[in-house]
C-alpha positions as CSV (number, residue, x, y, z in Angstrom):
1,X,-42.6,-26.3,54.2
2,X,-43.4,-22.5,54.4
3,X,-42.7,-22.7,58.4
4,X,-39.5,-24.2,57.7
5,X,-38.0,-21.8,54.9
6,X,-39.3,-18.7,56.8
7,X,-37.4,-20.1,60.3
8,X,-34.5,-20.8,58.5
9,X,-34.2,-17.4,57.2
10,X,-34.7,-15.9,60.3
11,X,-31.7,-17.5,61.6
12,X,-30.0,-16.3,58.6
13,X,-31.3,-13.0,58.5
14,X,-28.5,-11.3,61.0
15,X,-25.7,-12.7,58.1
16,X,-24.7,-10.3,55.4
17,X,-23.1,-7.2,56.8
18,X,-20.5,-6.0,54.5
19,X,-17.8,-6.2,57.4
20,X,-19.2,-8.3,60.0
21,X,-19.5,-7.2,63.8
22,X,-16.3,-9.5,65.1
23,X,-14.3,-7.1,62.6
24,X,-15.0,-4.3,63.7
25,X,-14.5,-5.6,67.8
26,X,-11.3,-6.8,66.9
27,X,-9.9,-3.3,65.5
28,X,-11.1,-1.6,68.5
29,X,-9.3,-4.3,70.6
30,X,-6.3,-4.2,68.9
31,X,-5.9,-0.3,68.6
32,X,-7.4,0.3,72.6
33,X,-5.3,-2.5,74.2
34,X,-1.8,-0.6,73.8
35,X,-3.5,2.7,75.1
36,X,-5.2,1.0,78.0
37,X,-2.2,-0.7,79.0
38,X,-0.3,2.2,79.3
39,X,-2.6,4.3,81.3
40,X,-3.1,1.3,83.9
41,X,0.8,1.4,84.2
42,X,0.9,5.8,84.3
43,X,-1.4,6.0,86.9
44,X,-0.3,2.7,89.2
45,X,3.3,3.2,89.5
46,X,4.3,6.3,87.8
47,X,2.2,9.4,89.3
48,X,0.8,8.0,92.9
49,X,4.5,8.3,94.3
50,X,5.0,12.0,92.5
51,X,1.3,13.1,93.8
52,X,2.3,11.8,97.4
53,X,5.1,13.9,97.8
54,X,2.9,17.2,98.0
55,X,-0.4,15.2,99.3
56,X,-0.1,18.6,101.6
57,X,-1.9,19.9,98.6
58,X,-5.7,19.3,98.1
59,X,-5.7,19.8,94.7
60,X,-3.4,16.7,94.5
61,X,-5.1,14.6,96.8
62,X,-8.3,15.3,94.6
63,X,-6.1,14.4,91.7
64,X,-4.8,11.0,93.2
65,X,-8.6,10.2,93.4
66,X,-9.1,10.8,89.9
67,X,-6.2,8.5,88.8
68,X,-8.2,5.9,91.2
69,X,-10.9,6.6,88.9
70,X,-8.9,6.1,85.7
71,X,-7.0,3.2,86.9
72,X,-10.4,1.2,87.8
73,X,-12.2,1.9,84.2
74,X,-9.0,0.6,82.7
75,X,-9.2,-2.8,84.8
76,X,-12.7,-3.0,83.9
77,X,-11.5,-2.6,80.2
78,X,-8.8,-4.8,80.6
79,X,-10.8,-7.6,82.0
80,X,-13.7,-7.0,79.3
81,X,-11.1,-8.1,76.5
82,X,-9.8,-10.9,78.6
83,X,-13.7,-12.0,78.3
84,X,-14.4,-11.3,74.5
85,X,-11.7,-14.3,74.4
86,X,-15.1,-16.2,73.8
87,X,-15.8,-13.7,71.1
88,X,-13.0,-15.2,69.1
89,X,-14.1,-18.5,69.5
90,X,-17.6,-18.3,68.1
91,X,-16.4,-15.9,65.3
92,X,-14.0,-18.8,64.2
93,X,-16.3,-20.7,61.6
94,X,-17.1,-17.4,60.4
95,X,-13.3,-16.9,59.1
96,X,-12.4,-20.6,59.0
97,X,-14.8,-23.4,58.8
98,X,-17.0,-21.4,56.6
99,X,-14.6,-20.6,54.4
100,X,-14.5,-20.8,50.5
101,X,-11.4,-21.0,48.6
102,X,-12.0,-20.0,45.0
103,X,-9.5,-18.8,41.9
104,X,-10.5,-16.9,38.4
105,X,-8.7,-16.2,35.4
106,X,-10.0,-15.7,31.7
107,X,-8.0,-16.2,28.0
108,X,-8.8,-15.6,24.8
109,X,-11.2,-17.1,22.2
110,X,-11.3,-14.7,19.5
111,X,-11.5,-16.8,16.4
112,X,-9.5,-16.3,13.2
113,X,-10.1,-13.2,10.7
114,X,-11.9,-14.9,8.0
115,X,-13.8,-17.7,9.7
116,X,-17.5,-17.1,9.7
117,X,-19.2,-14.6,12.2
118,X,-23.0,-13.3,12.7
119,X,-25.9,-13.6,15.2
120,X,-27.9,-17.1,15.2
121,X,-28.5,-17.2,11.6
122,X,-25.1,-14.9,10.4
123,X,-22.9,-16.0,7.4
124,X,-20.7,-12.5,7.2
125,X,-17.0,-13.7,7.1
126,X,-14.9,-11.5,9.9
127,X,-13.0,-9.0,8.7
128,X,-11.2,-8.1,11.5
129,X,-11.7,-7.3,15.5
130,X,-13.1,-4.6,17.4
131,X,-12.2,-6.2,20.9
132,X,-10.9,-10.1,21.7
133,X,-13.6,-12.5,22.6
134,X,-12.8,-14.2,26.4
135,X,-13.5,-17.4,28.2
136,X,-13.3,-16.3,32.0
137,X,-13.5,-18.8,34.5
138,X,-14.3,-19.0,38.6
139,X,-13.6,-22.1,40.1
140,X,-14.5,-22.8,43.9
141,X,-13.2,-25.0,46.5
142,X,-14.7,-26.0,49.6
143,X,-14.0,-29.2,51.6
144,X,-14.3,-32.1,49.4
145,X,-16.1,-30.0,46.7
146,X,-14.9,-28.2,43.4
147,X,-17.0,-26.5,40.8
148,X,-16.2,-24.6,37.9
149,X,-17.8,-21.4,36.4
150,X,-17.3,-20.4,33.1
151,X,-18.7,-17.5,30.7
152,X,-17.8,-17.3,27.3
153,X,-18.5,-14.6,24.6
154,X,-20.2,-16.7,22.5
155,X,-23.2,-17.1,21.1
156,X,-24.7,-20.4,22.0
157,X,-23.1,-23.6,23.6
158,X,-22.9,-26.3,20.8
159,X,-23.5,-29.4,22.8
160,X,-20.0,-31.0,21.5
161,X,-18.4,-28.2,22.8
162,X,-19.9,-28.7,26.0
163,X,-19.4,-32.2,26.4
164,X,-15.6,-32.4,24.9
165,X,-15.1,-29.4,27.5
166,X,-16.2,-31.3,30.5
167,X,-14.4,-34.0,29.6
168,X,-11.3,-32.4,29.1
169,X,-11.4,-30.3,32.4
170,X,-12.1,-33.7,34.2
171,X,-9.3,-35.9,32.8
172,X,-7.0,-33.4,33.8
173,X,-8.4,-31.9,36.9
174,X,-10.8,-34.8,38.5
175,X,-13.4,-31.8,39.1
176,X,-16.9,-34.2,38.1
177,X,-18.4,-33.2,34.6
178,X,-21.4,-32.7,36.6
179,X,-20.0,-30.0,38.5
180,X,-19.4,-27.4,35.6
181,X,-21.4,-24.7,34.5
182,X,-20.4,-23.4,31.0
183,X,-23.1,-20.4,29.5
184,X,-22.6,-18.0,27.0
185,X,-23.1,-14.2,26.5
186,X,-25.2,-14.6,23.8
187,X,-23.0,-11.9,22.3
188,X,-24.1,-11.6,18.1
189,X,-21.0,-10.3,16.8
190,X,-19.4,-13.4,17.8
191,X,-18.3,-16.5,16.0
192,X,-21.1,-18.7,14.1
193,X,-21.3,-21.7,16.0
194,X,-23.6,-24.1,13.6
195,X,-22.2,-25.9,11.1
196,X,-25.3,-26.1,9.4
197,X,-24.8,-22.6,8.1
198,X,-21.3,-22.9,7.3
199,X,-21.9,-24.8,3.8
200,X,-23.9,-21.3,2.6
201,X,-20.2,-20.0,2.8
202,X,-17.9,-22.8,2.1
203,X,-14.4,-22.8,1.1
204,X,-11.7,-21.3,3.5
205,X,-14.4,-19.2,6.0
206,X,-15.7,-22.7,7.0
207,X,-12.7,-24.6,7.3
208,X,-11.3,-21.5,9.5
209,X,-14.4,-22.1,11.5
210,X,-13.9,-25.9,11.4
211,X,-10.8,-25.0,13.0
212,X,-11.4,-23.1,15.9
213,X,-14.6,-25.2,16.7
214,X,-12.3,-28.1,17.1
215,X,-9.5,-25.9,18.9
216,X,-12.2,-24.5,21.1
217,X,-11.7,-26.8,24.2
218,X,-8.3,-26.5,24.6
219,X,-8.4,-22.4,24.8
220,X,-11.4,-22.7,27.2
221,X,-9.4,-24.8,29.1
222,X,-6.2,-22.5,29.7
223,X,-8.5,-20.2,32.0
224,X,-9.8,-22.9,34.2
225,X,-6.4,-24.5,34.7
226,X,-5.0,-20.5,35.7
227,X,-7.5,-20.2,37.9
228,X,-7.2,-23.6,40.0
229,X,-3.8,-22.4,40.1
230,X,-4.7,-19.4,41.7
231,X,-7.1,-20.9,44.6
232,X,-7.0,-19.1,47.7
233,X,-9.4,-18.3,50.5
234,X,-12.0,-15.9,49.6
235,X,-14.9,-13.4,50.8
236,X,-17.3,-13.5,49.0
237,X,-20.2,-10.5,48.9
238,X,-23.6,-10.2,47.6
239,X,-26.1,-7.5,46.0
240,X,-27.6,-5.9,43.2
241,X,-29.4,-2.5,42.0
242,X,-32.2,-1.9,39.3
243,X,-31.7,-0.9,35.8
244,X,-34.5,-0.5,33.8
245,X,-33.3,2.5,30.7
246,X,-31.2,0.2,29.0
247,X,-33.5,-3.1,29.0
248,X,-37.0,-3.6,27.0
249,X,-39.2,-6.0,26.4
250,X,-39.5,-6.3,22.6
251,X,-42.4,-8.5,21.8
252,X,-45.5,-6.1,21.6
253,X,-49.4,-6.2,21.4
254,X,-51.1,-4.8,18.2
255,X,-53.4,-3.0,17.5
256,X,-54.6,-5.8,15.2
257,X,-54.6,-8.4,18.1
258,X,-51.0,-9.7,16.7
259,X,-47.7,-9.7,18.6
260,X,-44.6,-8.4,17.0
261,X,-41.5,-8.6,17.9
262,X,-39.6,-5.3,17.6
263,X,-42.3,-3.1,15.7
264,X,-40.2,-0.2,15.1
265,X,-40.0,3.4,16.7
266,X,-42.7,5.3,16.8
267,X,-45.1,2.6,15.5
268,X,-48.6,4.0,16.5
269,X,-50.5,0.5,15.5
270,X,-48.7,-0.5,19.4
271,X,-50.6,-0.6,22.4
272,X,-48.0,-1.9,24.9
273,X,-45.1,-4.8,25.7
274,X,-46.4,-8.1,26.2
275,X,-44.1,-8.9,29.0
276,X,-42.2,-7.2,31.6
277,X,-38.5,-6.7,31.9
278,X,-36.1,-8.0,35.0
279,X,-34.8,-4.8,36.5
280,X,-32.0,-6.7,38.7
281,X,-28.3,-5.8,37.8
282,X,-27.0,-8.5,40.4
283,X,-23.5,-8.5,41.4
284,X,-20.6,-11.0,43.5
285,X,-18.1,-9.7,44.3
286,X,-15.1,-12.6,45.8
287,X,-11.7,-11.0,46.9
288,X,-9.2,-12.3,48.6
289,X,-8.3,-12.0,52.7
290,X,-6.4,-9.1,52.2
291,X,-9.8,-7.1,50.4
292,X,-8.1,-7.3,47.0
293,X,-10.8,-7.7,44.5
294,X,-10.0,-11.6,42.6
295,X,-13.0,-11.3,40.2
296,X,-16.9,-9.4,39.9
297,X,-19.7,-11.6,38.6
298,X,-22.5,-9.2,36.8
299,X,-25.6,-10.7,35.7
300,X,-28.3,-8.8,34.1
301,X,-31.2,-9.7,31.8
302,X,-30.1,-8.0,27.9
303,X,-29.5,-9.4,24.9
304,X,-26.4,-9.1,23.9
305,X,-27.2,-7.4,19.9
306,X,-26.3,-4.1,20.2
307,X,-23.0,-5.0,17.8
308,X,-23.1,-6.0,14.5
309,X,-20.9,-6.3,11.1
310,X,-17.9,-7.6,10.2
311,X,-15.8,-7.5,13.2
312,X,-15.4,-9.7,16.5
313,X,-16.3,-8.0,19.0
314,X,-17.9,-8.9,23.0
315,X,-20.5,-6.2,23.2
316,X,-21.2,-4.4,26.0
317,X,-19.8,-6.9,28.5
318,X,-16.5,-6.2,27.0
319,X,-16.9,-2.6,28.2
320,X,-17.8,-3.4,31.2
321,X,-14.9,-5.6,31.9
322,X,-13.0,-3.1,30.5
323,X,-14.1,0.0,33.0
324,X,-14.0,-2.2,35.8
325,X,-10.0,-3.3,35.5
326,X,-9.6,0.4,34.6
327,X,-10.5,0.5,38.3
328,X,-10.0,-2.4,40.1
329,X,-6.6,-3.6,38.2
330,X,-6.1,-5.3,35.3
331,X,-5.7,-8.8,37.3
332,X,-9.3,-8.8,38.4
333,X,-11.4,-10.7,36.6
334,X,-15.0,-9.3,35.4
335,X,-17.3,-12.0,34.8
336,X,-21.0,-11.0,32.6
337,X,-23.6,-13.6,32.3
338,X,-26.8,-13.1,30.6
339,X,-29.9,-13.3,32.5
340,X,-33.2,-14.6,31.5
341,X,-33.6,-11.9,28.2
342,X,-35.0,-13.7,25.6
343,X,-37.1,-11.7,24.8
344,X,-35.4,-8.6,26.4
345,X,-33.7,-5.9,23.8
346,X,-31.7,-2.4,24.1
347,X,-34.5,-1.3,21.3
348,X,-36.7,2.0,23.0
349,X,-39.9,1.7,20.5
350,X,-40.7,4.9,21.9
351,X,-37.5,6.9,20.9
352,X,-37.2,8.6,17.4
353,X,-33.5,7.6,17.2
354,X,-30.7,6.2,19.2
355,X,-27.4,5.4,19.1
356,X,-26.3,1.9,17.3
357,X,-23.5,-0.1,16.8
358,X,-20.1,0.0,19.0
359,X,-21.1,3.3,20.6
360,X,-24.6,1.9,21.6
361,X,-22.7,-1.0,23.6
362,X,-20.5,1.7,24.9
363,X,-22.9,3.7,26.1
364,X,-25.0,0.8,27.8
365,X,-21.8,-1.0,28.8
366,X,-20.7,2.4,30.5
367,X,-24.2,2.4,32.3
368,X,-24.2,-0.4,33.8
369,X,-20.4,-0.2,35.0
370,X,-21.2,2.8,36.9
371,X,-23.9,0.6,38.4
372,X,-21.9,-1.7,39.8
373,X,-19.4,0.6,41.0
374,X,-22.2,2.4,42.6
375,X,-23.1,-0.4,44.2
376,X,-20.0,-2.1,45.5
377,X,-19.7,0.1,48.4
378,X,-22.8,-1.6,49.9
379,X,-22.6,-5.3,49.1
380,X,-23.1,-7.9,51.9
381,X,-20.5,-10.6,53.6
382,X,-22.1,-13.7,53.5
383,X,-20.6,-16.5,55.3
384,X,-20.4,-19.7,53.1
385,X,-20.5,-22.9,55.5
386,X,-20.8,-26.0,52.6
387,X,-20.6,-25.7,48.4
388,X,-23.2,-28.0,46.5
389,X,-23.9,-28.9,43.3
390,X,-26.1,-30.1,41.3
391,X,-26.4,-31.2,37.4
392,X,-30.1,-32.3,36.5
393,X,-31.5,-33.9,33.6
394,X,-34.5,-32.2,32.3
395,X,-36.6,-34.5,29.5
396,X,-38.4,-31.8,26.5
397,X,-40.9,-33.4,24.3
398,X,-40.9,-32.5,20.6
399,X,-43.5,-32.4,17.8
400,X,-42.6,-34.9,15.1
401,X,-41.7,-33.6,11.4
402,X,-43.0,-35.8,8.5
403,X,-40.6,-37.1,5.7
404,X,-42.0,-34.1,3.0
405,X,-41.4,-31.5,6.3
406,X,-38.0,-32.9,6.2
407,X,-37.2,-32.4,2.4
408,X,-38.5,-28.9,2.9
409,X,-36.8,-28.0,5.3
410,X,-33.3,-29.3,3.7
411,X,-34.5,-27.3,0.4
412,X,-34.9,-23.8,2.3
413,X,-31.2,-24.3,4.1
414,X,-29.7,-24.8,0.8
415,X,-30.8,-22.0,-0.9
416,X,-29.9,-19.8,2.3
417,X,-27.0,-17.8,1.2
418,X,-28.0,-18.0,-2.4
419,X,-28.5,-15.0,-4.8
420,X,-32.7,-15.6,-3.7
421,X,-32.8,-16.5,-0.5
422,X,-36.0,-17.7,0.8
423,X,-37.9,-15.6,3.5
424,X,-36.1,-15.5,7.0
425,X,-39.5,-17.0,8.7
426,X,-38.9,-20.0,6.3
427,X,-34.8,-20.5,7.8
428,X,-36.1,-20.3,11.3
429,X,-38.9,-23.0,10.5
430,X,-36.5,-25.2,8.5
431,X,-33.8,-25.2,10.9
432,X,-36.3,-25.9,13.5
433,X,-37.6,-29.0,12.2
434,X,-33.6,-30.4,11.1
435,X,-32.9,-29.7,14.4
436,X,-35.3,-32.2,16.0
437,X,-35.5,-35.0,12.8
438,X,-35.2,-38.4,14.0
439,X,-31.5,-39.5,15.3
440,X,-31.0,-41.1,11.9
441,X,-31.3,-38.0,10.2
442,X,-28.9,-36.2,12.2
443,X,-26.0,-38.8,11.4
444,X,-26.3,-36.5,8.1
445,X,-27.5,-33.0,9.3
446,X,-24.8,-31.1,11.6
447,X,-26.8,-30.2,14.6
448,X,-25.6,-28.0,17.4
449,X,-28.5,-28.8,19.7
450,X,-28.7,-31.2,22.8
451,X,-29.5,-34.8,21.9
452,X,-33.0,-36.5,21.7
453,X,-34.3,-39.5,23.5
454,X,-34.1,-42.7,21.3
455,X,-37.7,-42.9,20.5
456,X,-37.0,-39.0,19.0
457,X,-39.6,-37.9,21.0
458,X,-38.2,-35.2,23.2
459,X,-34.7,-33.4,23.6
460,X,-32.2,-34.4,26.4
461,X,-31.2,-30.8,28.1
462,X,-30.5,-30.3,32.0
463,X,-30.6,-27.6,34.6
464,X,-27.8,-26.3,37.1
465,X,-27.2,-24.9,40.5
466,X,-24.1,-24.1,42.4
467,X,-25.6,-23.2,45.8
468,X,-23.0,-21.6,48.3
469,X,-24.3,-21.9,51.4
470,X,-27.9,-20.9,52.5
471,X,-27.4,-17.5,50.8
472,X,-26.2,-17.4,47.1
473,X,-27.2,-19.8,44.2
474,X,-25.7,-19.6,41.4
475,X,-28.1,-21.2,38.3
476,X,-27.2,-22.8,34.7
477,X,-30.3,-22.3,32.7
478,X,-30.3,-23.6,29.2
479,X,-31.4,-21.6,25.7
480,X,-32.5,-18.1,24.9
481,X,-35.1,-18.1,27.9
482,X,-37.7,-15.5,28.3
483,X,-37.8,-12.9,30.8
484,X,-40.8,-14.6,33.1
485,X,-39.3,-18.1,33.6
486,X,-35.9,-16.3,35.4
487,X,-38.5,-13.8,37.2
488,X,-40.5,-17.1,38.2
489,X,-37.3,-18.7,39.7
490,X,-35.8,-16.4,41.7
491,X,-39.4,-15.4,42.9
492,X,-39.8,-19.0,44.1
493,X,-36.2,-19.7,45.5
494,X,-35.3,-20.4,48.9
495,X,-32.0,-18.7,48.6
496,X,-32.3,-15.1,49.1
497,X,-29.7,-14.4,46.4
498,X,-30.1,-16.6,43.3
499,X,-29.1,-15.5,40.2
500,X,-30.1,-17.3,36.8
501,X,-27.8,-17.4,34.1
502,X,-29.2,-18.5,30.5
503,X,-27.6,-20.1,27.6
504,X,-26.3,-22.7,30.1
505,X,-26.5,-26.5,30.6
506,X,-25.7,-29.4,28.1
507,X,-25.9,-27.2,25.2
508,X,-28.0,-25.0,22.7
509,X,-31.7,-25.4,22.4
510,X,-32.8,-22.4,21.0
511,X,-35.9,-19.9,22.5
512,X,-37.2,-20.9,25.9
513,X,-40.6,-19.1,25.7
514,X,-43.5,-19.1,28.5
515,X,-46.5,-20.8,27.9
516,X,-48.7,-17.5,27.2
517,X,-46.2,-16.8,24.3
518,X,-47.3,-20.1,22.3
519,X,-50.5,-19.0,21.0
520,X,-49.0,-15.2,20.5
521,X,-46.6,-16.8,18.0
522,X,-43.7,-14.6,16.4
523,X,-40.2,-15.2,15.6
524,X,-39.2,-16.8,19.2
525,X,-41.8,-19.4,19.1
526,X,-41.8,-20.2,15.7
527,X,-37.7,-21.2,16.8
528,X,-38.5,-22.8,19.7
529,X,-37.6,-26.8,19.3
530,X,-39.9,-28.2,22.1
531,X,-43.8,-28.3,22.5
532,X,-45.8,-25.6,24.6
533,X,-44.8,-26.1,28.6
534,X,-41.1,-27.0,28.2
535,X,-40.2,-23.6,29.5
536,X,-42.1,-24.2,32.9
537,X,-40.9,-27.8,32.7
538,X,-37.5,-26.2,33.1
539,X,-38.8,-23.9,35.5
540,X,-40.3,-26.5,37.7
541,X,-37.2,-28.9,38.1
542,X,-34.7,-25.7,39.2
543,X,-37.3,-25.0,42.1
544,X,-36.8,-28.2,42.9
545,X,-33.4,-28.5,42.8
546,X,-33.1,-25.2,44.8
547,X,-35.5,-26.1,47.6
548,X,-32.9,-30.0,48.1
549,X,-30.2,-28.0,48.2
550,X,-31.3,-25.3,50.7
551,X,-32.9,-28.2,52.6
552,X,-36.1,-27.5,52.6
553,X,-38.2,-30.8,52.8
């Protein structure tokens, strides 16, 4: 297997030059042709006859020699673009058969001032909006094959959403459910997607965010329909740069022998991070045949939490975007996912103070703009020769809650909201065990989360990969994964530009931890619905996935 994945990217290893080599022979043939041409005709009928007249002269018989000279080295040219008509004819698939047609577009999914808002667990009712809220979509063509790409500024993926979203894009496109990748930003200052925490509000906030739930679809839609209006042939180009002063790893060993999550600045009972952080800002850059710039996918690993309070607003992917059309035009689309960050914060432990709020997602969003600006410049052409795709189930087993579990759980969730809320460890836990009671108790206890088997034993989720070619894959990954399972897979993949983008798949299953974090404990795995070894179960199955596609056997 090794053999076979290292010889197959040796042949590949001559692709991804920003402009490729037949470019660059075909502007020197176009623009040398002309001037060849017309010296060929200057010195064969034009200045023999005048140099003859006075061939007397030495000088001018030394002369006519030297136009012998010229006129041979521009038969030789001549006859060296007659031969790179071959040239043409193996660059063909390059600019034809291999390519991709794709089309992007995004609308708007703020929701409604006065419909609920918050991070996993917020009940603040919206008072307003910083900046709009966008579903922006990439859909890809090639041969027989769609797909369609969508990121949202939202929180989470609600598994109805999901599915009434697939369903809806394939009655009226015919693009297979299979073959759509939805994921989410993860943005907090976003709407809040479970219903479950809608009843600690009640009254008009919930029914405004009954409303857009159920309208939700329908705007998501409106950018994938704009943009398989808009399919034309692309180029598509690859690469990435490292970040690493914006991104930390929050969980942290104590002192004590205890990991905490976020310990606070300055905290002197630390000894150091109990993970490492993903440095790759990763970029794709498609534009069409004319080098116009259609849309910029940016994926980097940060937890998008920077924003809080009582207004809508996309983080520091909205700034991003935002920069980028400031420089690229206003009809490119800039795409953010989210990387593997779950456990991946803005937070520097070891700074006194910092900025917060709308100007700390300015500031980062700013940062990592310039990035990819930086970067553009030196991205690689990749040729794209087929488009695959690939929709996985992936089986998670759960731990079981007894009937008293239950009734404690349902007790803590009703008193969240109240005038004495119980402790916020307590909501996680409850909402933890609701999420994953048997499928008779969820006829009765909204659930946002992917199904479970019909035993109850484990939770239905999936993995997905959009692989162009043998160069680029393009990963759904599903929940709030940590920062070692995304390391892991592109560490293990075939492709030599994968990019993993969480909050993915079927829908919402909260934290995605490692293994090691299990007995560490802490907030992440304390929410986490499956049992240890669901994260590498997850991990495992994209590998997988990754090496079929890429053909490795």
């Amino acid at each position: 297997m090794q053999i076979q994945l290292f010889m197959k990217n040796l042949q590949n290893s001559r692709v991804g030059i920003k402009n490729p080599e037949i470019d660059y022979y075909w502007i020197f043939r176009g623009s040398m042709a002309p001037l060849c041409r017309f010296f060929t005709f200057w010195t064969t009928f034009i200045l023999p006859p005048m140099i003859l007249n006075s061939a007397s002269d030495p000088k001018n018989i030394n002369l006519l020699l030297g136009f012998k000279s010229l006129r041979i080295l521009s038969c030789i040219y001549l006859s060296i673009l007659c031969l790179g008509f071959p040239l043409q004819a193996q660059s063909k698939p390059f600019f034809e058969d291999q390519v991709l047609k794709a089309g992007a577009a995004d609308s708007k999914i703020t929701p409604p001032i006065g419909s609920i808002m918050g991070n996993s667990y917020g009940i603040t009712v919206s008072e307003g909006i910083h900046d709009d809220l966008y579903a922006k979509t990439i859909v890809f063509e090639k041969d027989e094959t769609k797909a369609v790409f969508i990121a949202l500024d939202l929180i989470s993926l609600p598994h109805q959403v999901v599915m009434r979203t697939r369903e809806l894009i394939f009655q009226r496109t015919g693009i297979p459910r299979e073959n759509i990748i939805m994921t989410a930003t993860h943005v907090h200052a976003g709407p809040q997607m479970n219903p479950l925490f809608w009843d600690a509000i009640g009254g008009l906030p919930k029914q405004k965010s009954e409303e857009y739930l159920s309208r939700l679809p329908e705007m998501i839609f409106e950018s994938v329909g704009t943009a398989i209006h808009l399919l034309q042939p692309v180029r598509v180009s690859i690469g990435k740069t490292k970040q690493i002063s914006v991104n930390f790893n929050r969980r942290f060993l104590m002192k004590d022998g205890s990991f905490r999550m976020n310990p606070g600045r300055l905290n002197p009972n630390t000894i150091r991070p109990a993970g490492p952080v993903d440095p790759d800002l990763s970029i794709v850059l498609f534009e069409t045949l004319d080098a116009k710039p259609m849309a910029i996918l940016v994926n980097f690993a940060l937890h998008v939490a920077v924003v809080s309070g009582d207004r809508f607003s996309a983080d520091f992917p909205g700034k991003i975007s935002d920069l980028l059309k400031d420089v690229y035009g206003e009809d490119m689309v800039s795409v953010f996912t989210n990387g593997t960050s779950g456990n991946i914060n803005h937070i520097n432990v070891n700074l006194n103070s910092a900025l917060d709020g709308y100007e700390e997602a300015a500031r980062i969003g700013t940062i990592l703009a310039a990035d990819v600006m930086k970067t553009l410049p030196t991205l690689s052409q990749i040729p794209i020769h087929d488009l695959k795709v690939r929709t996985e189930p992936v089986i998670l087993p759960v731990a079981s809650a007894s009937e008293e579990e239950l009734k404690w759980a349902e007790g803590i969730i009703d008193l969240y909201g109240s005038s004495s809320p119980p402790p916020f460890n307590d909501v996680v836990k409850a909402w933890r065990i609701l999420d994953v009671a048997s499928m008779a108790e969820r006829e009765r206890i909204p659930t946002t989360t992917v199904p479970l088997v019909s035993d109850g034993s484990a939770l239905q989720s999936e993995v997905q990969v959009i692989a162009f070619g043998d160069e680029l894959a393009l990963v759904g990954f599903p929940g709030d994964a940590f920062v070692e399972l995304g390391l892991g897979i592109k560490l293990n993949s075939p492709f030599p530009f994968t990019i993993v983008n969480e909050q993915s798949a079927n829908g919402t299953i909260s934290y995605v931890p490692n293994s090691k974090a299990f007995p560490e404990s802490g907030y992440e795995v304390i929410s986490t619905r499956f049992e240890q070894g669901g994260g590498e179960i997850l991990v495992d199955t994209t590998i997988r996935i990754l090496m079929e596609l890429y053909g490795v056997k």
